[in-house]
KEGUSE-344316 format. One record per residue (C-alpha): x, z, y; residue in three letters; chain. Coordinates in steps of 0.02 Angstrom, whole numbers. Each point is the difference from the previous one (the first is absolute). Example, Ala and Ser with C-alpha at 12.3 -4.5 7.8 and 13.67 -1.06 7.14 Angstrom:
BEGIN
     xx     zz     yy res chain
    615    390   -225 ALA     A
     69    -33    172 SER     A
% end
This chain:
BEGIN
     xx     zz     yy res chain
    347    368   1742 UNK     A
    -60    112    144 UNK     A
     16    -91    155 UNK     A
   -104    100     96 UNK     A
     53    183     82 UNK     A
    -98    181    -49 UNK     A
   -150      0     99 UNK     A
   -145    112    -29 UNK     A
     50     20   -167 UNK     A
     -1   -193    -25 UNK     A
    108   -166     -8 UNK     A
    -25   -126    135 UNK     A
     18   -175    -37 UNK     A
    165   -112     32 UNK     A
    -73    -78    156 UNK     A
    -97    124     48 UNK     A
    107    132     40 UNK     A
    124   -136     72 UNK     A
   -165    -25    126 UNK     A
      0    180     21 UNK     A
    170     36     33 UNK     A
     -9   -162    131 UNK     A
    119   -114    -95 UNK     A
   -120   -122    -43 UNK     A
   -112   -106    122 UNK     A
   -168    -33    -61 UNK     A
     24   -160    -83 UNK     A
    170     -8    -13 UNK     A
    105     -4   -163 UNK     A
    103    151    -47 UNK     A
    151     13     75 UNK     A
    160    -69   -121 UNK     A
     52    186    -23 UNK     A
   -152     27   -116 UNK     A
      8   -162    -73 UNK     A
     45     51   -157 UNK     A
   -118    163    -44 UNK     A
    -99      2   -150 UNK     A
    134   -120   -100 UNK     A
     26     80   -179 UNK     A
    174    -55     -1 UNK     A
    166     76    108 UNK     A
    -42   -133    149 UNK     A
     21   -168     57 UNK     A
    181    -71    -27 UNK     A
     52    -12    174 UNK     A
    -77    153     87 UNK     A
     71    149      0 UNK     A
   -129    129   -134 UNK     A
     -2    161     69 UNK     A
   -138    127    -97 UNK     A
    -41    153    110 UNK     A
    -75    159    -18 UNK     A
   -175     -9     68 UNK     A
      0    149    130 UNK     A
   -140    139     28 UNK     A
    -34    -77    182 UNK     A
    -63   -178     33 UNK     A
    133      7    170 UNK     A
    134     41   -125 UNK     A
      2   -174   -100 UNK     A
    -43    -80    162 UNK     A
    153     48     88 UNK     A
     93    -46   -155 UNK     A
    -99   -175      2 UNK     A
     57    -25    179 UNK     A
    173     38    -42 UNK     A
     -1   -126   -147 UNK     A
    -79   -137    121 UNK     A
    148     52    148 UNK     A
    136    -21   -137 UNK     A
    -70   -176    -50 UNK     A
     24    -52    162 UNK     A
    184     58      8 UNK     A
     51    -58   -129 UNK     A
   -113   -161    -41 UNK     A
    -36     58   -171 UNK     A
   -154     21    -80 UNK     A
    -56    159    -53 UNK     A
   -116     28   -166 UNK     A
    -63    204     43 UNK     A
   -117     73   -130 UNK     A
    -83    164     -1 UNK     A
    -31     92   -126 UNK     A
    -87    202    -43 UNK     A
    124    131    -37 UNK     A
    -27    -10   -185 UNK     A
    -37   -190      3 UNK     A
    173    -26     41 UNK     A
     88    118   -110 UNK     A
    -70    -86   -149 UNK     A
     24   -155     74 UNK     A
    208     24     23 UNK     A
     17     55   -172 UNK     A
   -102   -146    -83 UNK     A
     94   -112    127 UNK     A
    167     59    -60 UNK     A
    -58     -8   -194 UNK     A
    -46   -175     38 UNK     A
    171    -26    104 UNK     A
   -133    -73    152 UNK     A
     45    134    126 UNK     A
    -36    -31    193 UNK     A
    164    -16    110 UNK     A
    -39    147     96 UNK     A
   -103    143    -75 UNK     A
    -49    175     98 UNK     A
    -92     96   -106 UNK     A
    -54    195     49 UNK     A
     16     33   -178 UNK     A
    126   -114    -56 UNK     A
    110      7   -148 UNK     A
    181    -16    119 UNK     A
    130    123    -65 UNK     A
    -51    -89   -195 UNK     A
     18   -170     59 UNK     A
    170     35     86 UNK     A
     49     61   -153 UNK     A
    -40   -154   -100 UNK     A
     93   -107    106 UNK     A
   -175    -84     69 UNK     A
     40     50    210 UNK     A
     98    -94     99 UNK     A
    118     88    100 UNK     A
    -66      6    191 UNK     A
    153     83     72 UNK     A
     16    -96    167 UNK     A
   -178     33     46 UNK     A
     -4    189    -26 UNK     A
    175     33     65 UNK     A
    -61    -87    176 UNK     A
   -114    160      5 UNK     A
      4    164     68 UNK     A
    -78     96   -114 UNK     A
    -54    178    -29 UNK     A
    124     58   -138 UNK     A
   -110     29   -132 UNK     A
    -85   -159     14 UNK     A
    182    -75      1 UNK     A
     34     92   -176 UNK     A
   -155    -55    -74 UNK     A
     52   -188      8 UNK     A
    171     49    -79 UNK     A
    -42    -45   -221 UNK     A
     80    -27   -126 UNK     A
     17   -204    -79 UNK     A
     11     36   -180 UNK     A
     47   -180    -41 UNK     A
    153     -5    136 UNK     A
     38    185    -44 UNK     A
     11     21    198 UNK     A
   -102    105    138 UNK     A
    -72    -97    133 UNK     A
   -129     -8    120 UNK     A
   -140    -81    -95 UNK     A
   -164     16    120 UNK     A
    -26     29    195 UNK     A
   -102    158     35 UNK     A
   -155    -56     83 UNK     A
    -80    182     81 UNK     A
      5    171    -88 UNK     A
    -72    177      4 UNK     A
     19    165    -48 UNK     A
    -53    179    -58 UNK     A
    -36    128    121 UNK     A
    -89    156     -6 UNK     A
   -157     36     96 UNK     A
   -112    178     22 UNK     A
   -142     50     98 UNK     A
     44     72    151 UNK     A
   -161    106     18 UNK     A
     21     74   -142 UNK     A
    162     70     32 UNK     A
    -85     75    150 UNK     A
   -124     78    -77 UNK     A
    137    123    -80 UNK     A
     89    -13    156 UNK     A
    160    -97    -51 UNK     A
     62   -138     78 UNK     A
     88   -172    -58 UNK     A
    121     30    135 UNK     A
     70    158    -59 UNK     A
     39    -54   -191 UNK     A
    170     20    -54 UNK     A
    111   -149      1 UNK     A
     75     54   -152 UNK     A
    -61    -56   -177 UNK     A
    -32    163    -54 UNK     A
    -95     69    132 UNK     A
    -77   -132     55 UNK     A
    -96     -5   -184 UNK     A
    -11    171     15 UNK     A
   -102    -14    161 UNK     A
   -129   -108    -82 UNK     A
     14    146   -142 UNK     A
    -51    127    138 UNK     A
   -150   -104     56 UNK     A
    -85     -5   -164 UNK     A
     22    211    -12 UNK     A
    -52     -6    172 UNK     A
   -161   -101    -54 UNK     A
    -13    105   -163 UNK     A
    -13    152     89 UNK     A
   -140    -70    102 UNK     A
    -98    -27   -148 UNK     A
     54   -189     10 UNK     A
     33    -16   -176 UNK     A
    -31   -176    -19 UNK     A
    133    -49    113 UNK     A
    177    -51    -60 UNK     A
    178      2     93 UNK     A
     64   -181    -66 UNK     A
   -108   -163    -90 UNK     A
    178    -37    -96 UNK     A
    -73   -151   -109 UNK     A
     79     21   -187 UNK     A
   -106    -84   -142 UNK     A
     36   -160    -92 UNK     A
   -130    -82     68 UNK     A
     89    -12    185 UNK     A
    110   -101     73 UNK     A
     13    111    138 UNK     A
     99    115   -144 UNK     A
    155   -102      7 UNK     A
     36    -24    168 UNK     A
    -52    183     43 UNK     A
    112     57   -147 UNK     A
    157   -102     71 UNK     A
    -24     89    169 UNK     A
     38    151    -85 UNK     A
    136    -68   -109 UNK     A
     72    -66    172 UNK     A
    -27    200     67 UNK     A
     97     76   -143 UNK     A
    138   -142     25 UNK     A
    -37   -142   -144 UNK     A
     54   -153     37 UNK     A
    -31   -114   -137 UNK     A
     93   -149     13 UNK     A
    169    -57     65 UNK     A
     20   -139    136 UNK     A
      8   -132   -153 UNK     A
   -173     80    -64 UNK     A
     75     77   -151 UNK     A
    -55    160    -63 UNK     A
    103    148     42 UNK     A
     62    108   -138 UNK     A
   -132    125    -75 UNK     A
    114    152     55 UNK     A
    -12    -56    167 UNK     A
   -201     -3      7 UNK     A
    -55    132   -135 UNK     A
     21    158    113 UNK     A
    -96    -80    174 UNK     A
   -123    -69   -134 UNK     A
    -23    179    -58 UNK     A
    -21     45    158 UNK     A
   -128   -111     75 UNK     A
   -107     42   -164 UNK     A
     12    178     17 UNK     A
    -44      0    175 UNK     A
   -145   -120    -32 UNK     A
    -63     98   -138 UNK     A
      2    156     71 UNK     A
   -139    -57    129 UNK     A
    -96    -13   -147 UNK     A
     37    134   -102 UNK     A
    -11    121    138 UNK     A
   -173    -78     74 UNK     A
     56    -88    151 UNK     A
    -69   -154    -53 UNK     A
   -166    -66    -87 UNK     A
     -1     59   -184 UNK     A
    -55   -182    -43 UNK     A
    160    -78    119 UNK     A
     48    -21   -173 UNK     A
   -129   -132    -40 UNK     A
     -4    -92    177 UNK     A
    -32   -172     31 UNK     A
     65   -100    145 UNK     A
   -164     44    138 UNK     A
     -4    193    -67 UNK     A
    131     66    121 UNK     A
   -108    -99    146 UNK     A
   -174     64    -85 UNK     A
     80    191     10 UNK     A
     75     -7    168 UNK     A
   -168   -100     67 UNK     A
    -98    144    -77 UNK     A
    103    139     91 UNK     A
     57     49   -162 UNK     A
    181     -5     14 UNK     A
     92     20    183 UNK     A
    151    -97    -22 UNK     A
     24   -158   -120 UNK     A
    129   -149    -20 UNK     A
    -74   -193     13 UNK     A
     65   -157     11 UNK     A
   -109    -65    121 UNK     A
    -87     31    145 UNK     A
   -175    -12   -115 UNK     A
    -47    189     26 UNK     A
      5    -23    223 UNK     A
    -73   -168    -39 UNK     A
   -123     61    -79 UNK     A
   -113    121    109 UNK     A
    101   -101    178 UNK     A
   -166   -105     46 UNK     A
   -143    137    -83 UNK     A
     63    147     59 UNK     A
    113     13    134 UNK     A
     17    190     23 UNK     A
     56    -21   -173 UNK     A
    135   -140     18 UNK     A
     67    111    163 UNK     A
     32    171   -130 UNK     A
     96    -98   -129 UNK     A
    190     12     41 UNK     A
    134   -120    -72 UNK     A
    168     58    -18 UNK     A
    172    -30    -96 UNK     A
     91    104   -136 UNK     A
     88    171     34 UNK     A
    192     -8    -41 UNK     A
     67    -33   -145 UNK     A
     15    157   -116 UNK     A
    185    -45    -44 UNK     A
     10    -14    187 UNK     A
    -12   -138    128 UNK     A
   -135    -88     70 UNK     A
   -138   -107   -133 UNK     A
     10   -163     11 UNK     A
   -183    -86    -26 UNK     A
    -19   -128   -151 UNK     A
    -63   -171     39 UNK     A
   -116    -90    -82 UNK     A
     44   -186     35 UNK     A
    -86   -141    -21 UNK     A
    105   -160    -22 UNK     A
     24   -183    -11 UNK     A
    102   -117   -117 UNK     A
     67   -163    -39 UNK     A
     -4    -59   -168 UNK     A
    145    -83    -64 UNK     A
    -59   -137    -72 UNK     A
    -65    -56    150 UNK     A
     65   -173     57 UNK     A
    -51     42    200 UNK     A
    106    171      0 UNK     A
     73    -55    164 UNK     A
   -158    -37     72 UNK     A
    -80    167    -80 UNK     A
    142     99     96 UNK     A
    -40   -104    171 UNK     A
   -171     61    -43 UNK     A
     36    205    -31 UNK     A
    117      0    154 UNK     A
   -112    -72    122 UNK     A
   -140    108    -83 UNK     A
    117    159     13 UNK     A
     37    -42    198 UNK     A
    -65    187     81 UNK     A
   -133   -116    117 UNK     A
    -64    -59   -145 UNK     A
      1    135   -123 UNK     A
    -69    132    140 UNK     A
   -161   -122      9 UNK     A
    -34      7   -204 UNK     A
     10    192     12 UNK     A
    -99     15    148 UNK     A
   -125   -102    -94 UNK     A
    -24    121   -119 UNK     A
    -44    134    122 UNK     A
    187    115    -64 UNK     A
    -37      7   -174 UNK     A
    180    -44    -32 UNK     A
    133     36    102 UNK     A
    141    -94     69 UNK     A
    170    -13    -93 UNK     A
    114    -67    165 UNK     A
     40    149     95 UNK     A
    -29   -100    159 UNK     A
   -194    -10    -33 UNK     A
      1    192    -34 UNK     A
     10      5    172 UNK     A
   -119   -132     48 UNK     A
   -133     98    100 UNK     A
   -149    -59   -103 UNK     A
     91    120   -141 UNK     A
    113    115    109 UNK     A
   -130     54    142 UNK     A
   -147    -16   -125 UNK     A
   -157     76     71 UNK     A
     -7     84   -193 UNK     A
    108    149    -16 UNK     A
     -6    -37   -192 UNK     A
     81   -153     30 UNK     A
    142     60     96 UNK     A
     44    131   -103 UNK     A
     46   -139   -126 UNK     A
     90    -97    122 UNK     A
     85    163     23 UNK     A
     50     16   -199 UNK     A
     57   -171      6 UNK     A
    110     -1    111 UNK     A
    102    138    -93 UNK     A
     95     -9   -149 UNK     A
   -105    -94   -142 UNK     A
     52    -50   -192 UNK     A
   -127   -108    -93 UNK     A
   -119     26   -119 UNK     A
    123      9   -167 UNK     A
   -132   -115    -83 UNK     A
     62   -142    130 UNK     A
    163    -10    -55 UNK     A
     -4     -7   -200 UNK     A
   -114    -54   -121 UNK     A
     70    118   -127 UNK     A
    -80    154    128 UNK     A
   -155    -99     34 UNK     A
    -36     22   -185 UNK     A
     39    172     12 UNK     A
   -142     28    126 UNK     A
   -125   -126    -92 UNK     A
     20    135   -162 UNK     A
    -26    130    129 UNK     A
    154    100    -61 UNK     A
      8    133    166 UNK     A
   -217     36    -47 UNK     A
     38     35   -190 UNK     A
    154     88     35 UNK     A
    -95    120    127 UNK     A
   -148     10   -109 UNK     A
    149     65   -113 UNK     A
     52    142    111 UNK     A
   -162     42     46 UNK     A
   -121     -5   -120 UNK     A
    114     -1   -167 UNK     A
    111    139     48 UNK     A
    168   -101      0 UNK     A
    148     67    114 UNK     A
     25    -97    142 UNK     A
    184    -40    -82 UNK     A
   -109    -56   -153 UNK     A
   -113   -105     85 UNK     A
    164    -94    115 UNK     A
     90    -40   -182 UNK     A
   -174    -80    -65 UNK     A
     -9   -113    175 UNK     A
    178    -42     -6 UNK     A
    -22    -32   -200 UNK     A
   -165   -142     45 UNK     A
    104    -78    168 UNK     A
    168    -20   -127 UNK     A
   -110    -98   -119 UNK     A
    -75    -91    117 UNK     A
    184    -55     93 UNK     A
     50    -29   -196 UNK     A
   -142   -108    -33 UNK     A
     39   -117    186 UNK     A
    191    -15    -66 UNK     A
    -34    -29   -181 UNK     A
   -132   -137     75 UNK     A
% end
């Protein structure tokens, strides 16, 4: 187990980075917090066994550490907190709940929650996300479906969250003298300015340069959550309140839509010919590269990226939400959530809700996210206005807070385990690879998707 935090590409040891991070006197024995890490088993019997995604930052787990050691002293429990990598601790919480050894608290970036919900294996933790104000598509992400009990729920407390937003190069626009400002707020012309750009680069000789970096191979995540922005544009909403799947006639047209208009930036050049084949970093490498002048992310990676190298650089790149809906009305912004959960066979599921409330309080929760230097975002509306993220020095940053704080819906992989299948068979890549390199109709290519996401619904209730 990885006790340690990313440093220099490496893994500090246990008491070592406790040394580092100032928790542990020279000498001194590790603090009863840690007192646990490196078991192979769920935990001592009377602690509390809480497994944690290790973060990117060494301040990141620290805060969390000092927020584990505060809560101990509330409460006069002991705490059992073990770190683990990102994919450490995904195959840890399935071979823990093969094995029926699960921690009592798990939070997990790339955790299995809407599946286990499903099976009956969450407790319900109701009281401690109702006590929250939360941003409303952080609140819907916590709302699954219990299988066993045949009832909707909330089922995990949304720790932080992002989103997708769009970012160009500002200079670049200049050089054909457009400007960001004057874009259309409209769906239509708003694409239609980034349209104009590329002729205007064309006819400069600029033919390397593309309008859009619209990710749309297989091999991309950023394909699925891209493509359900513009099933949200063309009005698809997937699921009911109780997470069921709306009928097909309800979603085949906005499908058809979405694909069409998706397709078309390929078919008619506005995109990379090889968007098609795109992996998750290609959109970044393009944009990076001054290839493309406007592309969708999920992160903050591409700003990140050139913010401490080049600053001139970091200064041209604008962030910036969606244009309205094309069914009309403003897009809301998907968020990526990360959660945590309570399993319910835990015999300290009191005690693990104690713990995710006082963890959740906004002066604690602000100092985690701090920690990791805004790589996640807060989900209590209240911290969206905490100056660290409101009055942000970074203008990148506040144009999130900015997306955030209008309307949101959650990732549609968040809320049923049925739909996260869908995206791990990378149904919306195939079905534009469909429309755009196999000469389907749009309508074609929507009947084929809805065809693979019935199955997949089939194969959840048959299970």
């Amino acid at each position: 187990m990885r006790t340690g935090m990313r440093s220099d590409h490496r893994f500090m040891g246990r008491r070592e980075f406790l040394r580092g991070a100032g928790l542990l006197a020279a000498g001194a024995s590790a603090a009863p917090l840690l007192s646990a890490c490196g078991s192979s088993g769920a935990g001592s019997s009377d602690a509390l066994v809480v497994w944690w995604n290790q973060g990117f930052y060494p301040a990141e787990d620290e805060a969390v550490i000092q927020v584990g050691r505060a809560w101990e002293q509330q409460s006069g429990q002991r705490l059992d907190l073990q770190f683990y990598g990102t994919q450490d601790i995904a195959q840890k919480e399935q071979s823990a709940v093969a094995a029926g050894q699960t921690p009592d608290v798990l939070f997990a970036e790339k955790g299995m929650t809407p599946k286990h919900a499903w099976e009956g294996l969450l407790a319900d933790v109701t009281p401690v996300v109702e006590a929250l104000d939360l941003t409303e598509g952080a609140l819907r992400s916590a709302q699954l479906y219990n299988n066993e009990e045949e009832r909707t729920a909330y089922y995990c407390v949304p720790m932080w969250q992002f989103t997708v937003s769009l970012f160009h190069w500002r200079s670049m626009l200049a050089d054909v003298g457009m400007d960001h400002a004057r874009a259309p707020a409209d769906w239509a012309g708003y694409w239609q300015f980034w349209r104009d750009a590329q002729d205007a680069h064309r006819a400069r000789g600029n033919d390397e340069v593309f309008a859009l970096g619209w990710p749309m191979g297989t091999a991309a995540g950023d394909t699925n959550y891209d493509t359900q922005q513009a099933l949200l544009a063309y009005g698809v909403d997937m699921f009911d309140d109780q997470n069921n799947l709306r009928p097909v006639d309800e979603l085949r047209g906005g499908i058809a839509d979405a694909l069409a208009w998706i397709t078309d930036l390929h078919k008619q050049a506005y995109t990379p010919g090889d968007a098609v084949n795109w992996q998750d970093s290609s959109n970044n490498t393009y944009f990076l590269n001054h290839s493309v002048l406007c592309t969708p992310n999920g992160s903050l990676s591409m700003p990140g990226a050139v913010k401490d190298e080049d600053p001139q650089q970091w200064q041209d790149i604008v962030t910036t939400g969606f244009p309205e809906r094309a069914v009309g009305g403003p897009m809301p912004s998907i968020t990526l959530v990360h959660d945590a959960v309570v399993f319910e066979a835990s015999e300290k599921k009191e005690m693990a809700l104690d713990f995710l409330t006082f963890a959740m309080r906004p002066e604690n929760m602000v100092e985690i996210l701090k920690g990791g230097q805004a790589r996640w975002f807060p989900v209590h509306t209240q911290l969206l206005e905490d100056p660290y993220f409101a009055q942000s020095e970074d203008p990148n940053i506040q144009a999130v807070v900015a997306q955030l704080r209008g309307p949101t819906v959650p990732s549609w992989a968040n809320l049923n385990p049925a739909y996260a299948q869908v995206e791990s068979l990378q149904v919306w890549g195939n079905a534009l690879g469909r429309v755009a390199l196999q000469g389907q109709s749009p309508q074609e290519g929507a009947d084929w998707a809805l065809e693979q996401i019935q199955e997949q619904f089939e194969d959840f209730d048959r299970g």
